[in-house]
C-alpha positions in Angstrom: 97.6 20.7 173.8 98.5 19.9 170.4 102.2 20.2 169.6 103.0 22.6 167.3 104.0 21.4 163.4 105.1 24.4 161.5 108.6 25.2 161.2 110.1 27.6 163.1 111.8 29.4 160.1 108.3 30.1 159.1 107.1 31.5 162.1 110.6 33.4 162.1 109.8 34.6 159.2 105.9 35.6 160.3 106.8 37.3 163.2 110.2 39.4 161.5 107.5 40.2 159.0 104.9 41.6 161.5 108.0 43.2 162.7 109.1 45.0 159.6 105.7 46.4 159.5 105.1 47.6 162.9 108.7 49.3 162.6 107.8 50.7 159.2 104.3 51.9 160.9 106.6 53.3 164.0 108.7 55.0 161.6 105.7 56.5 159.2 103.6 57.5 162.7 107.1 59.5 164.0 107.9 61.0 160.7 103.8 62.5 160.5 104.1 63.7 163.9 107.3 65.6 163.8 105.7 66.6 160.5 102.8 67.6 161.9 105.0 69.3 164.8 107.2 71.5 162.2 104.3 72.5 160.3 102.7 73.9 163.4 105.4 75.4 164.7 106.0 77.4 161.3 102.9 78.2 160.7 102.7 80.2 164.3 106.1 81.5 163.8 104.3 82.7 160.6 101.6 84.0 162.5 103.3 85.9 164.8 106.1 87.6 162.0 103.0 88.7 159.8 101.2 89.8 162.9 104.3 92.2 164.2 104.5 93.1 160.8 101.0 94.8 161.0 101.4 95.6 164.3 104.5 97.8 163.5 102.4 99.8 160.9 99.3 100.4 162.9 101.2 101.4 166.0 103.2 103.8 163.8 99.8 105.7 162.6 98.2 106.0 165.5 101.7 107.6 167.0 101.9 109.3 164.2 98.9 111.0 164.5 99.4 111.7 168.0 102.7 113.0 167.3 101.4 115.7 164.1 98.8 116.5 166.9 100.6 117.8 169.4 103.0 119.5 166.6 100.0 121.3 165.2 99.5 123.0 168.7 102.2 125.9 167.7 99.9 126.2 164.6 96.6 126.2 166.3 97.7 128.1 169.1 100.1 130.8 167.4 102.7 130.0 169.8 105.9 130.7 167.7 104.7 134.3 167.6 103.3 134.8 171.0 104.8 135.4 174.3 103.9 133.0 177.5 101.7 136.3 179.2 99.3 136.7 175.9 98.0 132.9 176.1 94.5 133.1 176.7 93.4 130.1 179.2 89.8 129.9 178.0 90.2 130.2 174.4 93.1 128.1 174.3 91.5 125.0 176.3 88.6 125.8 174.1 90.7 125.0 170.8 92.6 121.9 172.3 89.1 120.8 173.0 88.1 120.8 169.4 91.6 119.5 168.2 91.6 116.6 170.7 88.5 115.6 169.1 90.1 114.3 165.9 91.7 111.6 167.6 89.7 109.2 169.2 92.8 107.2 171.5 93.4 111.0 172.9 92.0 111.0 176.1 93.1 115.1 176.7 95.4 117.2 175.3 97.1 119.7 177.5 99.7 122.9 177.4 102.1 123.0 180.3 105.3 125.7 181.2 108.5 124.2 182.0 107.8 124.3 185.9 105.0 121.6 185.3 101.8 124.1 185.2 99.0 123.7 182.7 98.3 126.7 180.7 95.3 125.0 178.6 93.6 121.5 178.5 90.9 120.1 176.3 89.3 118.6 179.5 86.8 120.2 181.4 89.1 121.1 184.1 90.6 123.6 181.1 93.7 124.9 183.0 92.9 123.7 186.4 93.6 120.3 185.2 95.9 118.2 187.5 98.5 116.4 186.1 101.0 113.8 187.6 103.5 113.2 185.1 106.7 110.3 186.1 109.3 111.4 187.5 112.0 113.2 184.7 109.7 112.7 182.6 108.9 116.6 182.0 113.3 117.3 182.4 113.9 114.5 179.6 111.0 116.6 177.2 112.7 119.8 177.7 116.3 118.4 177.2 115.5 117.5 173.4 117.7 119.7 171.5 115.4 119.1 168.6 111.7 118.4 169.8 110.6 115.5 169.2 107.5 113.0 170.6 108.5 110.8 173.9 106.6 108.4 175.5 106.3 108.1 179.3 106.3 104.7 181.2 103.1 103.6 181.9 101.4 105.2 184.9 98.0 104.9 186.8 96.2 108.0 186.3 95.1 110.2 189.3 91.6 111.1 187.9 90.8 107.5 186.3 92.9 105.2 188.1 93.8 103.5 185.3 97.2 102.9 183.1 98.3 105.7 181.2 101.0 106.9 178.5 101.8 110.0 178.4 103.3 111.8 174.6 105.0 114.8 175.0 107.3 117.3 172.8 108.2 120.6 173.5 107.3 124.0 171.5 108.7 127.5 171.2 107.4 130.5 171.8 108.3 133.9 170.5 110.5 135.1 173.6 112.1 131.5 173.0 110.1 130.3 176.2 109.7 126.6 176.0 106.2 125.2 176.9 105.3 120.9 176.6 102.4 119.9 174.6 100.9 116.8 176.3 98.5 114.1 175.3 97.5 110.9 178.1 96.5 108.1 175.9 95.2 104.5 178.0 97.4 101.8 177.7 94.0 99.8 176.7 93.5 102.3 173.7 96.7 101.0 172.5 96.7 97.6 173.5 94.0 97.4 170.9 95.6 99.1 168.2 98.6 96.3 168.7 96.4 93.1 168.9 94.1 93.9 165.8 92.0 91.3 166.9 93.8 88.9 165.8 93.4 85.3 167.5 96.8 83.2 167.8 96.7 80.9 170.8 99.0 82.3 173.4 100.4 85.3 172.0 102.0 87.9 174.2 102.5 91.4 172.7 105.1 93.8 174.5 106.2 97.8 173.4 109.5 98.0 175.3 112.4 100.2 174.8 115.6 99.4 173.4 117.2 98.2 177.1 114.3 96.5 177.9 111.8 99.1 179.4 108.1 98.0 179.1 105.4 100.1 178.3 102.7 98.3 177.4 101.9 94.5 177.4 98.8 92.2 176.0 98.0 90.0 178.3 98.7 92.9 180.8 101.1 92.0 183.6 100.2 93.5 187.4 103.8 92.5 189.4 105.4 96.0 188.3 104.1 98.8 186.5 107.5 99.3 184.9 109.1 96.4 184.5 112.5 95.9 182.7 112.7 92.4 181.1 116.0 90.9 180.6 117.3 89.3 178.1 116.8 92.7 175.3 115.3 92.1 172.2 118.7 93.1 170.5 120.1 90.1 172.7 117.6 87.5 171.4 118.0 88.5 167.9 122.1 87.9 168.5 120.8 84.1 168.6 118.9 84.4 165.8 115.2 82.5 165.5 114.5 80.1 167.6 112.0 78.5 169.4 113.8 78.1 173.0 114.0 82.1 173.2 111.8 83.1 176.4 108.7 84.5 176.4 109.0 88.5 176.8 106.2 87.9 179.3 105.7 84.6 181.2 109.7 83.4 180.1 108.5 80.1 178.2 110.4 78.7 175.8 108.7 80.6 172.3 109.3 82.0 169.4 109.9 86.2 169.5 109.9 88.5 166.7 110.2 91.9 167.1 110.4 95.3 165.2 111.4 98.9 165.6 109.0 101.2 165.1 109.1 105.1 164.1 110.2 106.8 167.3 112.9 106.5 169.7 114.5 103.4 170.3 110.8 101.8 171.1 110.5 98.1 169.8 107.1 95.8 169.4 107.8 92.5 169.8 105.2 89.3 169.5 106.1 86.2 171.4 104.6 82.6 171.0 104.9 79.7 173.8 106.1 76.8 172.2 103.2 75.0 174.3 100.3 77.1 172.9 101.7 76.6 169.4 102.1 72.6 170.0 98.4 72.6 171.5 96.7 71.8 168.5 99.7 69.7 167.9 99.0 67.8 170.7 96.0 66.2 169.8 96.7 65.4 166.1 99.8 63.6 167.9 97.1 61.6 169.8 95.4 60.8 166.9 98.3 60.1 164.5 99.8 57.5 167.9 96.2 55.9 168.3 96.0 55.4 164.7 99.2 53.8 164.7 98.3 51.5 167.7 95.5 50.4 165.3 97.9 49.3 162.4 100.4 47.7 164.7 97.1 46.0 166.0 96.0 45.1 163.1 99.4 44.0 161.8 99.4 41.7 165.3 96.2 40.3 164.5 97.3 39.1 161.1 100.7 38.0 161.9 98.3 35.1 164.2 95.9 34.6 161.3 98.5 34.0 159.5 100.6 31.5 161.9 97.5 29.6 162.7 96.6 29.8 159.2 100.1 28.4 158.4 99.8 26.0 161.4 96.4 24.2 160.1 97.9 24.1 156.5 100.6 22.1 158.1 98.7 20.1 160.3 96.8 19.5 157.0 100.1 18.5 154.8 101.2 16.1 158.0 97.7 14.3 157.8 98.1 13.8 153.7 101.6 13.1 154.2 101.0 10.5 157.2 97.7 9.2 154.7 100.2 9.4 151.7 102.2 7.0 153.7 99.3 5.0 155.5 98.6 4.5 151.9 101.6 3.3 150.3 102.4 0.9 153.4 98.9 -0.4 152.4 99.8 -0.7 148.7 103.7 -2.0 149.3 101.8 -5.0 151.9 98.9 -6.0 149.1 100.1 -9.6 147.4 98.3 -8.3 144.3 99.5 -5.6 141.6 98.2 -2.1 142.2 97.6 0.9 139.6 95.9 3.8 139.5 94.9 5.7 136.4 93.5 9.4 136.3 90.2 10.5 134.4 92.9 10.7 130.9 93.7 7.2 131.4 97.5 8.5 132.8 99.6 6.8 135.7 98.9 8.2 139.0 100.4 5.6 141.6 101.6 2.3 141.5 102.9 -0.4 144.2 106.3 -2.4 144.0 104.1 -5.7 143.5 103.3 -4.5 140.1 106.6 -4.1 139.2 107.6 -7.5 140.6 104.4 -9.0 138.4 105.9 -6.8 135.4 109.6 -6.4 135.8 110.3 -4.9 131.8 107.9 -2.2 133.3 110.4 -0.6 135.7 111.9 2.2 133.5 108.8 2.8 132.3 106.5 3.5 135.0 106.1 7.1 135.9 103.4 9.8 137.0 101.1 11.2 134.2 102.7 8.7 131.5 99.6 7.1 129.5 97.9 3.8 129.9 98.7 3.3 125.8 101.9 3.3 126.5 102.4 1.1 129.1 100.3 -1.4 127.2 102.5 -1.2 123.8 105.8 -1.9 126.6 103.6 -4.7 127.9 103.0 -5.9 124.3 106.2 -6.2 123.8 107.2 -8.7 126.1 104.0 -10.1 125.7 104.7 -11.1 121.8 108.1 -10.6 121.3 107.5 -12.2 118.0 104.3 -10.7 116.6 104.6 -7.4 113.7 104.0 -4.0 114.6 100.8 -4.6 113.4 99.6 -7.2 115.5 101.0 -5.5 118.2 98.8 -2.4 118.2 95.6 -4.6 117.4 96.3 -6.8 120.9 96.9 -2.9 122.6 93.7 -1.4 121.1 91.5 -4.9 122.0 93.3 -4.6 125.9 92.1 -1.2 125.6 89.1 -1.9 124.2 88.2 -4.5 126.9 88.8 -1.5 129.6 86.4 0.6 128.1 83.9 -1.3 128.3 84.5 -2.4 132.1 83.9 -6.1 131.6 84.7 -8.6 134.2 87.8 -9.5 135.7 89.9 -11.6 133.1 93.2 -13.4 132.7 96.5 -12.9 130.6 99.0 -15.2 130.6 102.8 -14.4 130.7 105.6 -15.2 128.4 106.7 -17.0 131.6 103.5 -19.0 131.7 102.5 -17.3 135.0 98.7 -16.4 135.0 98.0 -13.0 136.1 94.2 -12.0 136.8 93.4 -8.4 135.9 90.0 -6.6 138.0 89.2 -2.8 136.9 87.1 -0.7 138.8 86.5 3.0 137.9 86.6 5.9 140.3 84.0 8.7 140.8 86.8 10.9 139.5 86.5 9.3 136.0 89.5 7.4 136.8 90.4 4.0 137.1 91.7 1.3 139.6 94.0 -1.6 138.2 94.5 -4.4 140.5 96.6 -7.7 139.3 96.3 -10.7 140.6 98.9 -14.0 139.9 96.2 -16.9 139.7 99.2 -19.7 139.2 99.2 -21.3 142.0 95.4 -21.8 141.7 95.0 -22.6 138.4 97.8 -25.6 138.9 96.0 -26.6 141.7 92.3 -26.6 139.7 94.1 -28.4 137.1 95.5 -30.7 139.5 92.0 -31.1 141.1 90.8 -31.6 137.4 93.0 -34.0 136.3 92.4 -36.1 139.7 89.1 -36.1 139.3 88.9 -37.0 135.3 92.3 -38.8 134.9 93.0 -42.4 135.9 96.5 -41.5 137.7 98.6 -44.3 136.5 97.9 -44.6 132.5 96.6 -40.4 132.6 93.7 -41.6 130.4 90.3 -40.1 130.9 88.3 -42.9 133.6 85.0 -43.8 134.1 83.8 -40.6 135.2 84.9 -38.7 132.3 83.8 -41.2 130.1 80.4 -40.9 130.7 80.5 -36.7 130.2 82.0 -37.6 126.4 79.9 -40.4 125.7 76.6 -38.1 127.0 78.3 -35.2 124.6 79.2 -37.8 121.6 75.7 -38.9 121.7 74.0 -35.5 121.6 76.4 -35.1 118.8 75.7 -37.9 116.5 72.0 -37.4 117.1 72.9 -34.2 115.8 75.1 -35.0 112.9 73.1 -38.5 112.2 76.7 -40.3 112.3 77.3 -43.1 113.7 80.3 -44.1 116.2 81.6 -47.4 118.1 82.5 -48.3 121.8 85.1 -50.8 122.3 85.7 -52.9 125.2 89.2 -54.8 126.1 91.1 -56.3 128.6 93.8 -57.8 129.0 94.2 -61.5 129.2 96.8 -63.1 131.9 97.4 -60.1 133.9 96.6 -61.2 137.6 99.0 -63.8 136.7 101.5 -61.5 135.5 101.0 -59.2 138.3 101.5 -62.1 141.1 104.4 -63.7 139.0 106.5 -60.3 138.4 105.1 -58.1 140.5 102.9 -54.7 140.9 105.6 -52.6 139.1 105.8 -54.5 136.2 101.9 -55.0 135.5 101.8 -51.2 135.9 104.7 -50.4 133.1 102.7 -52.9 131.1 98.8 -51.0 131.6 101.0 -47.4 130.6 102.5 -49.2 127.7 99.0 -50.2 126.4 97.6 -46.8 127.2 100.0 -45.3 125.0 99.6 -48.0 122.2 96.1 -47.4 122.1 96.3 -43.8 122.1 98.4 -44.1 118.9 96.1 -46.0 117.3 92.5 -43.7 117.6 92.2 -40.5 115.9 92.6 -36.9 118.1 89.0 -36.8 118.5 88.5 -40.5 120.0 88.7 -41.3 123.7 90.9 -44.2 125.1 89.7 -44.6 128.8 90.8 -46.8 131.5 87.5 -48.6 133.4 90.1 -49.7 136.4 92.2 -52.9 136.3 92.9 -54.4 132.8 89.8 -53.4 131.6 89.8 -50.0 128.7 87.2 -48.8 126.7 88.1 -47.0 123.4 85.0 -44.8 121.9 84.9 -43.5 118.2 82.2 -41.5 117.4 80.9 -40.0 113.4 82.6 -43.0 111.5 80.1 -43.0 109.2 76.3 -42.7 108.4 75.5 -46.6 107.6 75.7 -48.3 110.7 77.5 -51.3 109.0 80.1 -49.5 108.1 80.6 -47.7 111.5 
């Protein structure tokens, strides 16, 4: 396993980054949901205020109604000016019959006494009707000092077995007898009057006296017929609206509103579970948290892109960097002087070699400084005596000479080193300078040259070169039609010289006589030693008559 090459501040930096995001996605996913939570919440506690509100007024017209109903019995049935023996039965069920009509939720509508007896009914039974009223119910009617409607508590009926409400108000009659008009109404007739058919997930509907009495409930509850529920509506209000309030039927934490209607101290109340309202909730919390779990994946997944992406880029700037330096180890080791130009003829990269071949060139050498200008520096210590002018025509013919790509060739230094430049372009249009100090070998070619050529003691050409001239004097007089001379001497008495006085002394004499004759020929002539005492001297174009060559 490869070791790891980016820094850890970077991936500090990565990974606080991914961090910032995933909190900021945390943050934006909790602030939607609790938004999302509020709004739901409101918008059933909405619901339920504008639904009570209706509620209110369509439970107060159907009671209404039932309420001018039974107060149009004295009317109907002349009661204020009749006495309790001139009530006719028949004719009196008969008009209840056609009264009770006119109100659909009225199931019958019935004239009792005060001892509980039906004088007239609108059902069939007409006066024989049986009637089971709650106990004190008929005793709380006739203690009204002021008639008035009251409502029973819900009871199960003896003829239809099913839940009841009974509204009642007492009327008098003309020998101030007091009799009880009566109407049963089914608790389903109005349960449907206070749900509307409206549709709000959970809602439980209750009519309930002031101290908690209930008389009606949607959904319907079966563990008591009346119940009394505890805490009273005037007791929840104390604590103002909330959500944590229980339920009026199942005790949940909800939201309750309630109203007073027309009579008595009766109340309607509409509660909401704070579950039923949040169900909806509930799944745009799941999709609002799954969403989320996809951006903090998403945010994960780039935070490693992004670290192995920075992890190859620096793999990749350690493999230039190690080539970089792989490179200039290469360039500091080569014996020759290195520089590279780009495609605009401006310094790239050079090695310390070059510097060492050109030391004036030191505070000169830098990236992207042009080629020009390191040749008019170079001219300068190349011909520290030329003009300006003569200057810039040895730059532009250097330049001139790299253009056109020619083969390697040699400059010369002030110092008399001999420096061989080679320039090879690139396929980037650039161009590779490489400099090369030929001294050594051309001392040693010269010293080759002048062994081979050279007679070592006098340093006059010998036989060898001799010949070459005299074949290229030759060619030139057959050329020119001049004619030249060939001289032969030696010197008389030298063995005995040599054995009298020695080697070293017959050699200071053959230099001495090298140099005399040297003096005495023209630049163009050749003095050559043969070997010995022996020296040829050859003059060539003395003159087109052979006599007087």
């Amino acid at each position: 396993m490869s070791e790891s090459t980016t820094p850890l501040r970077i991936k500090a930096f990565v990974w606080a980054a991914v961090a910032v995001f995933m909190g900021a996605v945390a943050l934006v996913s909790a602030a939607l949901v609790w938004n999302a939570r509020q709004v739901a919440l409101d918008d059933n506690a909405g619901q339920a205020t504008r639904f009570v509100a209706g509620a209110e007024a369509a439970l107060n017209r159907s009671l209404l109604s039932v309420d001018v109903l039974l107060a149009s019995l004295d009317e109907l049935l002349g009661l204020s000016t009749a006495m309790s023996d001139w009530i006719d039965p028949e004719a009196a069920s008969q008009r209840l019959r056609s009264s009770a009509r006119q109100n659909l939720m009225v199931r019958y509508v019935a004239l009792m006494d005060a001892q509980g007896k039906i004088i007239a009914s609108s059902d069939a039974a007409g006066s024989a009707l049986a009637v089971q009223l709650p106990v004190g119910f008929l005793e709380s009617v006739l203690q009204q000092p002021v008639s008035t409607l009251l409502i029973s508590p819900p009871v199960v009926s003896f003829a239809t077995a099913e839940r009841v409400l009974y509204f009642a108000r007492h009327l008098r009659m003309a020998d101030s007898a007091r009799v009880i008009a009566i109407a049963e109404l089914p608790v389903s007739a109005l349960s449907s009057v206070l749900v509307q058919g409206v549709d709000i997930s959970g809602l439980q509907v209750t009519l309930e006296r002031a101290a908690g009495q209930l008389l009606l409930s949607v959904p319907y509850r079966e563990e008591n017929l009346t119940p009394t529920l505890s805490p009273t509506l005037q007791q929840l209000a104390a604590d103002g609206p909330s959500w944590n309030a229980p339920a009026r039927l199942s005790g949940q934490p909800a939201f309750v509103v309630y109203r007073p209607i027309l009579y008595q101290d009766l109340r309607i109340s509409a509660s909401v579970p704070r579950s039923d309202a949040l169900a909806g909730w509930r799944q745009q919390r799941n999709a609002i948290g799954l969403t989320g779990l996809l951006f903090a994946a998403m945010i994960l997944a780039a935070g490693w892109l992004a670290l192995r992406y920075l992890e190859r880029l620096s793999q990749a700037r350690v493999a230039i960097a190690q080539s970089k330096a792989t490179l200039d180890q290469a360039l500091e080791s080569m014996v020759s002087g290195f520089l590279l130009l780009d495609a605009q003829h401006r310094v790239v990269q050079w090695n310390s070699r070059f510097e060492e071949i050109f030391p004036w060139m030191r505070n000169v050498m830098a990236p992207t400084v042009p080629f020009r200008r390191v040749m008019e520096e170079t001219s300068k210590h190349h011909m520290p005596r030329a003009s300006d002018d003569e200057r810039m025509r040895w730059v532009e013919l250097r330049l001139l000479k790299q253009n056109q790509h020619l083969e390697p060739h040699e400059q010369v230094l002030p110092n008399g080193r001999t420096i061989q430049i080679t320039e090879r372009p690139t396929p980037e249009g650039g161009l590779v300078i490489t400099y090369h100090d030929v001294t050594a070998l051309r001392r040693a070619s010269a010293e080759i040259e002048s062994l081979a050529f050279y007679d070592p003691l006098t340093n006059l050409p010998n036989r060898r070169l001799l010949m070459d001239r005299m074949q290229q004097v030759i060619a030139a007089s057959g050329r020119s039609g001049q004619y030249g001379a060939l001289l032969f001497l030696d010197l008389d008495h030298f063995k005995t010289l040599n054995d009298t006085l020695g080697h070293e002394v017959g050699d200071v004499l053959l230099r001495q006589v090298a140099e005399r004759l040297k003096t005495c020929v023209r630049r163009e002539d050749t003095v050559a030693r043969l070997g010995g005492d022996e020296f040829v001297v050859m003059l060539h174009e003395l003159s087109l008559h052979s006599e007087e060559a």
